[in-house]
C-alpha positions, 0 to 999 in steps of 0.5 A: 500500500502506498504511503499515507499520513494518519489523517488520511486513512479514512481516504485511504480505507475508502478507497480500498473498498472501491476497488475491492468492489471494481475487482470483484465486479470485474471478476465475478462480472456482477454489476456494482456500478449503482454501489460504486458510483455511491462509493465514488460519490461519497468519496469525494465528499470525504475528500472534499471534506477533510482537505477544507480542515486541514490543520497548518501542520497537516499541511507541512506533512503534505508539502513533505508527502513522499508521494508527491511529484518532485523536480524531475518528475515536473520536468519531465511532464512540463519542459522539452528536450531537457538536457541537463548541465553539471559541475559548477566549475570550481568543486564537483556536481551536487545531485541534489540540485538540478539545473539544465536547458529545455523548452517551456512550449515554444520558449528555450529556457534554463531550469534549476530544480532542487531534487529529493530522492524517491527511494533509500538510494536516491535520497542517499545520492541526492541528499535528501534535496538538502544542497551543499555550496557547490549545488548553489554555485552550480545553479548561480553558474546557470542562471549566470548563462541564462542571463548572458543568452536572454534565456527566462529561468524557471526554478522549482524550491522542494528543500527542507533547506541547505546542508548543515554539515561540517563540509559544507560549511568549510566549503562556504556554504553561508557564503555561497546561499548570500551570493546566489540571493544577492546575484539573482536581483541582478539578473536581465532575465526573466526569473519564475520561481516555483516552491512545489513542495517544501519551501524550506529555510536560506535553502530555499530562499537561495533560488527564489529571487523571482519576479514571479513567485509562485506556491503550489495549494499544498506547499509550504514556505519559511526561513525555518522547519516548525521542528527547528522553530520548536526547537529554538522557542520551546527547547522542544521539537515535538511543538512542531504542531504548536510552531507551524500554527503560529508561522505563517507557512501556507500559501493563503499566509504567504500572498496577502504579505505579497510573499509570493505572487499566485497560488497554483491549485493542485488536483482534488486531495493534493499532486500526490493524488494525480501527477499528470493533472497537477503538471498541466495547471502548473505549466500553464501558469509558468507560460502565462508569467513566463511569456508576459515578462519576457515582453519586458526590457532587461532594465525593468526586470532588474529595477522591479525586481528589486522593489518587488522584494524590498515592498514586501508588506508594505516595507520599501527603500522609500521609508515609511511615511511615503509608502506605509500603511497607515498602522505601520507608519504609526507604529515607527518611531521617527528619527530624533 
């Protein structure tokens, strides 16, 4: 049976009775269609039902679904002619970030996708999706290429955030997430970001400097997990329930703050459910962002993308009694 959280198993049970009754039929070639469309029906108001009360931390364990598409299997359903590029020329390749060239539609663009394994063996080989600072500096080789040809850059952010090992902080880790932040405000091309699963920490933040931001419907967003959030409020990581309510993690959260900028709707009961579904709706909305900034000038990227982040929430370059909210410039003591 595939895997599945607690909050599932009544979905799960259901199901089972479904097909056991479809098998049946088929075999014992007995007409249950009345009975199944009952099953189906209900079902769906089951589905329909228990994904409209989701707890903030049922849907941090969706985001984390091990079910649930990742970077290559969108690549593979969205783009074509992938090829994919290694190396960021300075250390070696990091599987667990994966960047090359492919066609979004009619559009050639360049791809950076952080990548989580599917089985013991890939999670080993890619790390668990958690880059080291080659990964970041490959992508930042990338995005660099893609700039220099005009290419738009799409990125997908599934990271439970960077590697926190010994080796990687030798090698420069810190340094290496500030450079890929602090170089894609400068890029003269078009950027999409996409988080498809579990946006999580600087790991995460390192490939979304976007001009367009986008959060599929269950996914999830933050500078910090609600374990490591737990950990450091309460000295308590099994507050995690406690920490992901109080966080602001889901897309409805996320775009009011101006966060991102869309959320993309998955397949009834999560992409988890329905990978095909899922990469259809989400390649439309990169066509539709990709092809309207692409219309736009090298300069006004840059410059929009730029105040793009710096307004967020109403904060901006321009100081508070200019462009805050009422309740913000209020709230701001005023320099002496």
């Amino acid at each position: 049976m595939e895997a599945f959280f607690d909050f599932e198993k009544p979905i799960i049970l259901l199901e089972k009775k479904l097909e056991d009754l479809r098998e049946l039929s088929r075999s014992e070639s007995v007409d249950f269609s009345s009975e199944i469309r009952v099953l189906e029906a209900k079902l769906n108001a089951l589905i329909d039902d228990l994904y409209s009360k989701l707890t903030p931390w049922q849907r941090v364990q969706l985001s984390r679904h091990p079910n649930r598409p990742y970077a290559l299997d969108y690549i593979g359903l969205i783009f074509e002619e992938f090829t994919e590029l290694h190396g960021d020329r300075l250390f070696g390749d990091d599987p667990s970030i994966v960047t090359g060239l492919a066609k979004l539609g009619e559009i050639p663009v360049a791809v950076v996708a952080q990548q989580k394994g599917r089985n013991t063996k890939q999670k080993i080989e890619r790390n668990f999706g958690m880059a080291r600072p080659e990964g970041y500096r490959k992508a930042l080789r990338v995005m660099r290429l893609a700039s220099q040809f005009g290419l738009p850059i799409v990125t997908f952010i599934d990271t439970p955030g960077a590697y926190p090992g010994l080796d990687a902080e030798e090698r420069g880790q810190s340094e290496a997430i500030a450079r890929c932040i602090m170089e894609m405000f400068a890029l003269r091309t078009p950027v999409v970001a996409c988080v498809i699963g579990e946006g999580g920490s600087g790991g995460a933040l390192a490939i979304g400097v976007a001009d367009r931001v986008l959060m599929q419907e269950y996914s999830t967003y933050s500078v910090i997990s609600p374990e490591s959030c737990a950990s450091i409020l309460w000295s308590d990581s099994s507050m995690n329930e406690k920490a992901a309510r109080i966080m602001k993690m889901t897309p409805e959260d996320l775009k009011p703050l101006a966060v991102i900028d869309e959320i993309v709707p998955e397949p009834k009961g999560g992409a988890q459910r329905d990978w095909k579904s899922a990469a259809e709706t989400l390649k439309s909305r990169l066509n539709f962002h990709v092809a309207d900034l692409v219309k736009r000038s090298p300069d006004d990227l840059q410059s929009s993308r730029r105040e793009k982040f710096r307004s967020m929430d109403g904060l901006t370059s321009a100081g508070p009694d200019d462009t805050a909210s009422p309740e913000r410039r209020k709230s701001k003591p005023r320099p002496s």
